[in-house]
C-alpha positions, 0 to 999 in steps of 0.5 A: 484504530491505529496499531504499531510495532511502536508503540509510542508512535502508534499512539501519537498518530492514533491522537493526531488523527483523532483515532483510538490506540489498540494491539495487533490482534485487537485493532485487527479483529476490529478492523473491517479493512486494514491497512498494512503500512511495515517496511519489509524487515518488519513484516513477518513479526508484525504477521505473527503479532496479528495472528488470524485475527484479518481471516477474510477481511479486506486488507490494502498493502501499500509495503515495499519489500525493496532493500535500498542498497541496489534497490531491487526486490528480495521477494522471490522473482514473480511472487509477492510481498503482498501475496505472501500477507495473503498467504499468512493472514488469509485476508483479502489482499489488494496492493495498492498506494505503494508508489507515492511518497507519503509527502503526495498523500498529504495533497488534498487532493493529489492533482498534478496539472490538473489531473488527479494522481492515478493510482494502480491497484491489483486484487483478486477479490471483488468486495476487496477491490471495491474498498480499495477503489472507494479509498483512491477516489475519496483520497482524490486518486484515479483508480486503475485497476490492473489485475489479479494479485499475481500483478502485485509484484509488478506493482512492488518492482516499479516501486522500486524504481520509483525509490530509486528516483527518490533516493537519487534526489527526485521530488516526491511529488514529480517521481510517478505523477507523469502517467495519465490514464490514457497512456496506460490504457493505451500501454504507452 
């Protein structure tokens, strides 16, 4: 099921990928796993609208909570967009997908010189980091796990540059693809 905070378009991607339409609450209450896709100045609202409705579900947060005029964060330093949906739904958060442009999620699959795209995420649930790690590899992503939620914020600031990069004109498909597994398992 496909919700939005517009309608119309929720619909429209709801037919595109063969999906049914629903409100908030409902596609949420449906949802085993969600995933929460809102540019930061929605995010509140659209926590409101789904009300308690994720209590204890898996929920991926692939959002960016960076303004794009100085392109820094406007979470409070050392917390998280993604702990806060936490906080809010009492669902089961792990960040993930939010360093690609969408045009790299288009890529079936996202292989960049014959390596597949590496996709850190952070989580403090096991079943919900399960689901995220299963959702990279069938997207055709190296999964990585970084962490604990606390990580999160790291994940939204490097997010950050990487907007930066494609604000400035990089191609989305060149901006993160440049970090193999073994250079970030090796801390270089």
């Amino acid at each position: 099921m496909i919700t939005g905070r517009t309608e119309g378009k929720a619909r429209a991607l709801a037919g595109r990928l063969g999906a049914r339409y629903g409100g908030f609450e409902e596609v949420a209450a449906f949802a085993e796993a969600a995933l929460i896709a809102v540019l930061y100045q929605g995010m509140a609202s659209t926590l409101v609208r789904i009300g308690g409705a994720l209590r204890g579900k898996v929920i991926v947060d692939c959002a960016n909570p960076v303004e794009v005029e100085g392109f820094t964060l406007v979470t409070p330093p050392g917390t998280s967009m993604a702990e806060e949906i936490g906080r809010v739904t009492g669902g089961h958060v792990v960040k993930a997908f939010n360093l690609c442009h969408e045009r790299v999620w288009r890529m079936d699959p996202p292989v960049f010189d014959g390596r597949r795209l590496v996709v850190p995420y952070c989580g403090d649930d096991p079943a919900a980091l399960e689901v995220a790690r299963r959702l990279i590899a069938d997207v055709g992503g190296d999964p990585l796990p970084v962490g604990d939620l606390r990580h999160a914020h790291h994940l939204e600031a490097m997010a950050a540059i990487v907007i930066s990069l494609l604000f400035g004109g990089r191609d989305p498909h060149t901006v993160f693809n440049l970090v193999g597994r073994a250079e970030v398992s090796a801390g270089g």
